[in-house]
DRENDO-1510 file (C-alpha; in Angstrom, 1 decimal, always signed):
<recs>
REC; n; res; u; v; w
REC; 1; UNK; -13.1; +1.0; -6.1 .
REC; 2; UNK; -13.8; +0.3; -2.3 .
REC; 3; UNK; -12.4; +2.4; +0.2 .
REC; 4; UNK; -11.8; +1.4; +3.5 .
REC; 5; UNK; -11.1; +3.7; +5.8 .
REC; 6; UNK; -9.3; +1.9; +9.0 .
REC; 7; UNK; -11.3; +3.7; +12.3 .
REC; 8; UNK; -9.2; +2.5; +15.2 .
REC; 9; UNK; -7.4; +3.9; +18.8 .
REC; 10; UNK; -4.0; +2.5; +17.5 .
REC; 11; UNK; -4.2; +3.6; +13.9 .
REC; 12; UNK; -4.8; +7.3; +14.9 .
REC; 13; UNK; -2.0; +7.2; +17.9 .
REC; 14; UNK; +0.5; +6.0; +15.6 .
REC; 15; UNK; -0.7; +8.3; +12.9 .
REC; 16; UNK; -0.5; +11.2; +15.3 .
REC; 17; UNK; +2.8; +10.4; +16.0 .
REC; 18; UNK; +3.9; +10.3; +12.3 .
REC; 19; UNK; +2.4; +13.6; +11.6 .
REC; 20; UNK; +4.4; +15.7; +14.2 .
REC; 21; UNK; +8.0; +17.4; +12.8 .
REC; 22; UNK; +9.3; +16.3; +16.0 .
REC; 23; UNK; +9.9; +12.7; +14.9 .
REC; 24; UNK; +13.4; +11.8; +14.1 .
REC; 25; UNK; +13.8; +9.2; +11.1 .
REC; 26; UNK; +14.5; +6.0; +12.9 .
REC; 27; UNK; +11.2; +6.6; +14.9 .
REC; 28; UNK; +9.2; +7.3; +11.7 .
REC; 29; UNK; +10.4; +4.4; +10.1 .
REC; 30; UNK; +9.6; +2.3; +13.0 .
REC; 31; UNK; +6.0; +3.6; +13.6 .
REC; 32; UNK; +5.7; +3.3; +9.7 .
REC; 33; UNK; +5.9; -0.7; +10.0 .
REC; 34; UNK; +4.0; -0.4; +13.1 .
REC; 35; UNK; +0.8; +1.3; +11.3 .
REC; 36; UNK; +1.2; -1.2; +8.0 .
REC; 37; UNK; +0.5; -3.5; +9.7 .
REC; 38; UNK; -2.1; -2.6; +11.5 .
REC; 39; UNK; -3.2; -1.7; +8.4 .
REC; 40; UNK; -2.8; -5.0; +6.8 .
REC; 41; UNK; -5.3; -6.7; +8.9 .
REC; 42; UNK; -7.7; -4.8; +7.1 .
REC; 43; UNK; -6.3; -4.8; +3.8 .
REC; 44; UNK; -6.1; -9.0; +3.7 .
REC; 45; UNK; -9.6; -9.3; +5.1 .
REC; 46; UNK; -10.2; -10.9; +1.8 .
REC; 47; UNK; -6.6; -12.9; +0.7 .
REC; 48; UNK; -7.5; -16.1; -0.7 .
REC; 49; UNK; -7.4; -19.2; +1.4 .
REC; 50; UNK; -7.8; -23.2; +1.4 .
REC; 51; UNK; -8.7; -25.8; +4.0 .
REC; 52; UNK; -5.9; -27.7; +5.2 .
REC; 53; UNK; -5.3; -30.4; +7.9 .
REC; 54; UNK; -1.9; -29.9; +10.4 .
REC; 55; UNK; -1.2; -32.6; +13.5 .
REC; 56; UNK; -1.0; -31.1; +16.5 .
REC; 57; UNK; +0.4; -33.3; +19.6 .
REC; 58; UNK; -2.8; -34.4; +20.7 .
REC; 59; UNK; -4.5; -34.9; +16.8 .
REC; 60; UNK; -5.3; -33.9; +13.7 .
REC; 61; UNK; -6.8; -29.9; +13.2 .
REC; 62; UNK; -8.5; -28.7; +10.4 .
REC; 63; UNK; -7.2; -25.0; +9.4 .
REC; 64; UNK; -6.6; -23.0; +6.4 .
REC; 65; UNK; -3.3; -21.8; +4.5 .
REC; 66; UNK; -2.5; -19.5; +1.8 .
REC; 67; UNK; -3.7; -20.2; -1.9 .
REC; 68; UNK; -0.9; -20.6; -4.6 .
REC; 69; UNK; +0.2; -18.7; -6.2 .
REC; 70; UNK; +0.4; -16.5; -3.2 .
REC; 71; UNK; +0.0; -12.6; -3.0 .
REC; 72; UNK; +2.7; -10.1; -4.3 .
REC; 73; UNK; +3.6; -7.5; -2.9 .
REC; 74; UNK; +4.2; -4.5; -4.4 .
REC; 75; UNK; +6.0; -1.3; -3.1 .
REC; 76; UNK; +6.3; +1.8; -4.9 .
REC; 77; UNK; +9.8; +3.1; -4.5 .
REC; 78; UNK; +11.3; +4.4; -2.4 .
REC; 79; UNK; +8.8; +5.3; -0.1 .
REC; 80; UNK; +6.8; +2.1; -0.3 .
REC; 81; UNK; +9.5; +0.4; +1.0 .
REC; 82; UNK; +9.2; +1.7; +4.1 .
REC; 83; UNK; +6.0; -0.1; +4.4 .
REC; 84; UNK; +7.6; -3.5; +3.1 .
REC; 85; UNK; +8.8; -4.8; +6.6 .
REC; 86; UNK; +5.3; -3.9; +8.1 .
REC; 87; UNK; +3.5; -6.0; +5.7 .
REC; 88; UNK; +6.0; -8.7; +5.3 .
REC; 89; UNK; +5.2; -9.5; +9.2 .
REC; 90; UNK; +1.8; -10.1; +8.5 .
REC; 91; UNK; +2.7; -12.3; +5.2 .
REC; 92; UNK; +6.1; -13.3; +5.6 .
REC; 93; UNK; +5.3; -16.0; +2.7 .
REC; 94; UNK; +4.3; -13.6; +0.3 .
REC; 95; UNK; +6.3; -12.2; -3.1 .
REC; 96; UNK; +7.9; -9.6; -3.3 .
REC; 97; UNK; +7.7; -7.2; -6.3 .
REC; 98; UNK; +8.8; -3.8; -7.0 .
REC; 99; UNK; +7.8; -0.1; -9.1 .
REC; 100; UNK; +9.6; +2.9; -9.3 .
REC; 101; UNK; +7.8; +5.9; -10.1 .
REC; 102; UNK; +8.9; +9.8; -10.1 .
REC; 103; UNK; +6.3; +12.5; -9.7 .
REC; 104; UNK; +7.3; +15.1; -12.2 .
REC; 105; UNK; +6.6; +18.2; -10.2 .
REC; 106; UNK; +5.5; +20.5; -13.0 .
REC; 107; UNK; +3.1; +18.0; -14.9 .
REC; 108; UNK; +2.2; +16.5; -11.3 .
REC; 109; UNK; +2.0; +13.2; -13.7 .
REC; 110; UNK; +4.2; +9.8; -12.9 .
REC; 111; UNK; +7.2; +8.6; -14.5 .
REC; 112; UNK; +8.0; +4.9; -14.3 .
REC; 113; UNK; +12.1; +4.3; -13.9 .
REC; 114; UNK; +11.9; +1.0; -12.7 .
REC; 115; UNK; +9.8; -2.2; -12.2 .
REC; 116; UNK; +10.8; -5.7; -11.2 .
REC; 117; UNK; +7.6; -8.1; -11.6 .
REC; 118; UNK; +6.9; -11.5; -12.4 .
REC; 119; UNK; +5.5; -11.2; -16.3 .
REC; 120; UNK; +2.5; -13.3; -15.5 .
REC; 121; UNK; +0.2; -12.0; -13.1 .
REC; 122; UNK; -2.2; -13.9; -13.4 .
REC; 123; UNK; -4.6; -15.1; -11.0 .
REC; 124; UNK; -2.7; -13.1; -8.4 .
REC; 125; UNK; -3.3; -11.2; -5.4 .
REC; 126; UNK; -1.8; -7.8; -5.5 .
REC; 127; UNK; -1.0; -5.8; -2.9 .
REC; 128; UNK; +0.5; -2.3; -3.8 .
REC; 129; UNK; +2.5; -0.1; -0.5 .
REC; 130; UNK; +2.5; +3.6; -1.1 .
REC; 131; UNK; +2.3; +5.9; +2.3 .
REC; 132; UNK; +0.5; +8.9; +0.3 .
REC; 133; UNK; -2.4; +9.4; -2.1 .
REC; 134; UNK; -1.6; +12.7; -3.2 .
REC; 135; UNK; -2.5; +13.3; -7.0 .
REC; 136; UNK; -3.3; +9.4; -7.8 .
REC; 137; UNK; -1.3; +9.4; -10.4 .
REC; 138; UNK; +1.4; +6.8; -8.9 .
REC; 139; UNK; -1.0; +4.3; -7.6 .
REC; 140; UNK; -3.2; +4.6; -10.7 .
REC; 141; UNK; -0.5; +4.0; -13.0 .
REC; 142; UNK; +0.6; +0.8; -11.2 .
REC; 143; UNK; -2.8; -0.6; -10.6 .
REC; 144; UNK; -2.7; -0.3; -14.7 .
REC; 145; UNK; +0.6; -1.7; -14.7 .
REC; 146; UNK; -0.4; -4.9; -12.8 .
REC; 147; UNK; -3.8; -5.6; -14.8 .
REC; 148; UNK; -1.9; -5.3; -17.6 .
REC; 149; UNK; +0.5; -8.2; -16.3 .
REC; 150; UNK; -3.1; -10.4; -15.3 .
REC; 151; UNK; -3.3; -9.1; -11.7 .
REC; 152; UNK; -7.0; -10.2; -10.6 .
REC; 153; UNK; -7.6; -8.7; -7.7 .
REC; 154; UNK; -5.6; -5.2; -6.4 .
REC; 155; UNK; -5.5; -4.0; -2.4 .
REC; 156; UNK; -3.6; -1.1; -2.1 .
REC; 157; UNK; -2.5; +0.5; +1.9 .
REC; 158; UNK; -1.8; +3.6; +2.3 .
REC; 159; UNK; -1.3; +5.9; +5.3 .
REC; 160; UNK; -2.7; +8.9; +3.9 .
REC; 161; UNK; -5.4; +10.4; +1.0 .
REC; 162; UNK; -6.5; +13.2; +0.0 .
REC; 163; UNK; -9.7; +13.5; -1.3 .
REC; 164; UNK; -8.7; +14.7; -5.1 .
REC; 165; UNK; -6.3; +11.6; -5.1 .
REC; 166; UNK; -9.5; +9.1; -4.1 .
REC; 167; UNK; -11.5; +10.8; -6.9 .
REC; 168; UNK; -8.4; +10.3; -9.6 .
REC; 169; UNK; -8.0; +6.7; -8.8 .
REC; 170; UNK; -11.4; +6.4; -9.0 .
REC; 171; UNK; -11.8; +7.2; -12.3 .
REC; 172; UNK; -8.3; +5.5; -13.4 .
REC; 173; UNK; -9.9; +2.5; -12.0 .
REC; 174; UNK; -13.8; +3.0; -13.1 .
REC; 175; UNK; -13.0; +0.9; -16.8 .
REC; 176; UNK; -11.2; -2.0; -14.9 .
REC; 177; UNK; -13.0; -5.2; -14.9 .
REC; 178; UNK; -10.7; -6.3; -11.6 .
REC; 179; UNK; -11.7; -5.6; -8.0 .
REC; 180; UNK; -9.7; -2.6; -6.5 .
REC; 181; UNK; -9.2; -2.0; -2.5 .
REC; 182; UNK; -7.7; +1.5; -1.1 .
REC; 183; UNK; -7.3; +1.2; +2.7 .
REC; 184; UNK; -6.1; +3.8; +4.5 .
REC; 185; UNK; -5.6; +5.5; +7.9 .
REC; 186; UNK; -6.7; +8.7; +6.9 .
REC; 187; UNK; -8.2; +11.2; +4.7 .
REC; 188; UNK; -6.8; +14.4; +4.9 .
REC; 189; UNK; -8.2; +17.8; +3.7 .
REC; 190; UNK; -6.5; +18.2; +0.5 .
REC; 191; UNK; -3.7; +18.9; -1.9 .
REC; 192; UNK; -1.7; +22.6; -1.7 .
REC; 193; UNK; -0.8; +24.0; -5.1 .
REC; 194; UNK; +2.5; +22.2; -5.3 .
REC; 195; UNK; +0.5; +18.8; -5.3 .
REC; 196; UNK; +0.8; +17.9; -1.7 .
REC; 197; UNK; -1.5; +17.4; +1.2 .
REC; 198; UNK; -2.6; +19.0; +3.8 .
REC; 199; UNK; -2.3; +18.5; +7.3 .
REC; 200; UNK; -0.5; +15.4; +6.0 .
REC; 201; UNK; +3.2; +14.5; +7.2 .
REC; 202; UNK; +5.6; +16.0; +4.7 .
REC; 203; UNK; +7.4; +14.4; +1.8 .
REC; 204; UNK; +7.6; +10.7; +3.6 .
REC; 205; UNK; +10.1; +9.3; +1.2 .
REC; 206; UNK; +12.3; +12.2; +3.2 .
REC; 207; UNK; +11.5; +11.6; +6.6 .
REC; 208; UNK; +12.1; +7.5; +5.9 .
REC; 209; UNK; +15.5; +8.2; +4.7 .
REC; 210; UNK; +16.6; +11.7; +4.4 .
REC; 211; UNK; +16.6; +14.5; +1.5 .
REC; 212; UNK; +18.0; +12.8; -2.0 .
REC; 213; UNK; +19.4; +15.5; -4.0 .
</recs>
């Protein structure tokens, strides 16, 4: 798996921002799509292009569009979608796919309760949204999920990691035979005993939308 930490003036403003109690939800949400896309420069470094030929006014130009099938996106609910509109300004063309997962808070292990994909995946750029890498459970079991559908190649953007959740998605991801991106803003100190990390931001599922009982 390649990480790629994102090193950049913006990135940590933004990210600064996020972390403080202080912000309200509607200014969380909005820096949220701010940062992924930021973000998503870096993460589509590599998205899969053609040469093409447009006509301007004056003449012909030689550029480059999208490849078909083009990428899917894939947010983990609910807090990945959060991070949707950020990444569907950069690649307002792209698919859009979806996971629900649960954390079970005693076995810290991921429960999937929903998923809308296409069934074939294949030859398809995936690009998962999840704003923390706690445990690694989550993202690892959806990176599973997609190579299982055909998925060939796997970017996944989020805004924060600890480094036990880099080490489990590591080796959820060491026996797959399909190239695997993590880019993120930061990497934080590390998980407390209740699974989550520290500095970090709090539970950002909550501070997108509110407590859900």
């Amino acid at each position: 798996m390649d990480l790629r930490l994102v090193e950049h003036p913006l990135v940590a403003h933004k990210l600064t921002h996020l972390r403080s109690v202080d912000t309200d939800s509607p200014t969380f949400r909005r820096l949220t799509e701010e940062l992924v896309t930021l973000l998503a420069y870096e993460a589509t470094r590599q998205v899969r292009i053609e040469p093409t030929t447009v006509r301007t006014p004056v003449a012909d130009a030689e550029g480059v569009r999208l490849v078909k099938p083009e990428p899917l996106v894939v947010p983990i609910l609910r807090a990945g979608l959060g991070m949707l509109e950020g990444m569907s300004r950069l690649m307002p063309t792209a698919e859009v796919g979806f996971v629900g997962m649960v954390r079970n808070e005693e076995t810290l292990q991921p429960v999937t309760y929903a998923e809308r994909l296409p069934q074939d995946l294949a030859g398809r750029q995936c690009y998962v949204l999840d704003p923390m890498l706690a445990t690694g459970g989550s993202l690892g079991g959806t990176i599973r999920f997609l190579v299982d559908r055909g998925a060939d190649d796997i970017t996944c953007i989020c805004l924060l990691a600890a480094p036990e959740g880099i080490e489990r998605l590591q080796e959820l991801t060491a026996d797959l035979e399909v190239p695997c991106t993590l880019v993120v803003a930061a990497v934080d100190e590390k998980l407390d005993q209740n699974g989550y990390i520290v500095p970090g931001l709090g539970d950002a599922g909550d501070r997108l939308y509110g407590v859900a009982d």
